[in-house]
C-alpha positions in Angstrom: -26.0 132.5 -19.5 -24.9 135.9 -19.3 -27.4 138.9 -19.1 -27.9 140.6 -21.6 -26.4 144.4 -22.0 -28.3 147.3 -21.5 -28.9 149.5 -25.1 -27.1 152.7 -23.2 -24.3 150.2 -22.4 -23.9 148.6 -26.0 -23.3 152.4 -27.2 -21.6 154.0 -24.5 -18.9 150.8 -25.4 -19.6 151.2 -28.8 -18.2 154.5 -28.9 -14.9 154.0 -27.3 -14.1 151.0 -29.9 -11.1 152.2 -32.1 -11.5 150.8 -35.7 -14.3 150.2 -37.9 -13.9 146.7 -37.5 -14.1 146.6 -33.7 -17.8 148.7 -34.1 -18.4 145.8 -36.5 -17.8 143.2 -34.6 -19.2 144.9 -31.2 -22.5 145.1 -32.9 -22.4 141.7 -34.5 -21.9 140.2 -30.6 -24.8 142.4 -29.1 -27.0 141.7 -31.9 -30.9 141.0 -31.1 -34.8 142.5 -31.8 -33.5 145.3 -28.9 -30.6 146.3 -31.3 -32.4 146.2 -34.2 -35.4 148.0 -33.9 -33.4 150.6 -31.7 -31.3 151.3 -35.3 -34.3 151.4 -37.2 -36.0 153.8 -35.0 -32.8 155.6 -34.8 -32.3 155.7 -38.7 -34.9 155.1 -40.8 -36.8 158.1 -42.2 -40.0 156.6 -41.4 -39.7 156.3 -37.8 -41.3 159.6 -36.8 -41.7 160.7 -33.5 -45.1 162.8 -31.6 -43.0 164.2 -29.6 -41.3 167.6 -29.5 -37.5 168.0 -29.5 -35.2 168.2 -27.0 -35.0 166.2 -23.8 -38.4 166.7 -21.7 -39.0 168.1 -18.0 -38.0 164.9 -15.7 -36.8 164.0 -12.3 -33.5 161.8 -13.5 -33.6 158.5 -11.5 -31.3 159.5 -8.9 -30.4 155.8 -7.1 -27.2 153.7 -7.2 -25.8 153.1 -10.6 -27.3 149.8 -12.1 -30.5 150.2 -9.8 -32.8 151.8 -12.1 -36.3 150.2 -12.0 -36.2 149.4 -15.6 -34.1 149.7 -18.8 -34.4 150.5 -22.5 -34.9 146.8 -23.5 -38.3 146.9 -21.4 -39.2 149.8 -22.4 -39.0 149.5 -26.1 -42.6 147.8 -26.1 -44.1 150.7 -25.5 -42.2 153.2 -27.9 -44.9 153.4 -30.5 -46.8 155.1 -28.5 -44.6 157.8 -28.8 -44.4 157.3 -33.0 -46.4 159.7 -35.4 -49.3 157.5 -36.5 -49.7 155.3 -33.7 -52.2 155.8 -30.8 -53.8 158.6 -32.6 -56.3 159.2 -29.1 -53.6 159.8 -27.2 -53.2 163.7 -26.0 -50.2 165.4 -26.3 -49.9 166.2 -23.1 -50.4 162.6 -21.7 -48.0 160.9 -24.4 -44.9 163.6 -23.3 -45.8 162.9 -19.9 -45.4 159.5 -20.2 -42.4 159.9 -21.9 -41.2 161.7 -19.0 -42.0 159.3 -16.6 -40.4 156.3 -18.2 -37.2 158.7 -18.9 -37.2 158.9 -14.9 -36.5 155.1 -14.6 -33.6 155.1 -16.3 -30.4 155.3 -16.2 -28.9 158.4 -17.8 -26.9 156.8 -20.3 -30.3 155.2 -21.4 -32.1 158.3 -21.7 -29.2 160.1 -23.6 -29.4 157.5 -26.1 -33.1 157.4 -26.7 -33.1 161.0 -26.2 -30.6 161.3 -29.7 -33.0 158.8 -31.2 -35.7 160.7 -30.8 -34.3 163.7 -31.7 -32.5 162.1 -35.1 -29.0 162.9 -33.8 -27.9 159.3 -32.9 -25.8 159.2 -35.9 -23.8 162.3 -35.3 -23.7 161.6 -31.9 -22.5 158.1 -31.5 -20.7 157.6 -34.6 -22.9 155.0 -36.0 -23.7 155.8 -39.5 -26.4 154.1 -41.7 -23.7 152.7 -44.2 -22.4 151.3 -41.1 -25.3 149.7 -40.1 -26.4 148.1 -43.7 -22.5 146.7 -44.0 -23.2 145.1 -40.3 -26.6 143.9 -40.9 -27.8 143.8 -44.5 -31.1 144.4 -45.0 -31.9 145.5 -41.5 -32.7 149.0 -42.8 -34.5 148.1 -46.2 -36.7 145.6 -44.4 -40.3 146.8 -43.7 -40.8 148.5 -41.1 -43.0 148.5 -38.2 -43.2 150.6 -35.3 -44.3 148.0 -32.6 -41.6 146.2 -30.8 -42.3 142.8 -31.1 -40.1 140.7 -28.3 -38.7 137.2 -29.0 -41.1 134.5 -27.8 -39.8 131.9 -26.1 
């Protein structure tokens, strides 16, 4: 079985597919819970972040390409911590600084694209509209939403 792709992958691909169609159909073949709840944090109103704009202070991981020591997949389980409404204790200082660390271990097309997530410009940025979205995955963004990742159990 092939590995899976990484999320900074799937759009950095995404963006270089020509037509409509092909977006479709790139989607439709990387679909999964990672996809998914990366579009509905990306475009759903609800999905509120706790953290200011802009791309934080951070050491970008600096190894070979492919070497970080983790991805966006992995790290999704952790990105309500980061959501308005979630983890309420949790300074403000100690949630961006966490945020910053886990932005440090990986790859830079991986923290670009949570970075435009974050900051509600993933749409403008890589072309992937909400009308987009609901014709490739009806429902996806009417369904209820909840800010915990929850991964497939095997």
């Amino acid at each position: 079985m092939a590995q899976p792709r990484m999320l900074g992958e799937i759009f950095t691909e995404f963006l270089k597919k020509p037509t409509k169609s092909d977006r479709i159909d790139w989607l439709h073949e990387n679909a999964g819970r990672p996809l998914f709840y990366l579009l509905q944090l990306a475009l759903l109103p609800q999905a509120k972040w706790a953290l200011p704009p802009g791309i934080p202070p951070y050491k970008p991981f600096a190894g070979k390409p492919g070497r970080a020591p983790s991805d966006l997949v992995r790290e999704l389980r952790l990105m309500y911590m980061f959501l308005d409404g979630f983890e309420p204790g949790l300074r403000k200082f100690k949630r961006e600084h966490m945020f910053a660390t886990m932005l440090h271990e990986l790859e830079q097309e991986e923290v670009d694209l949570i970075i435009a997530v974050k900051d509600k410009t993933f749409e403008k940025k890589y072309k992937c509209s909400k009308k987009l979205v609901d014709e490739t995955f009806p429902g996806l963004l009417t369904s209820l939403y909840d800010g915990h990742y929850i991964r497939n159990r095997v």
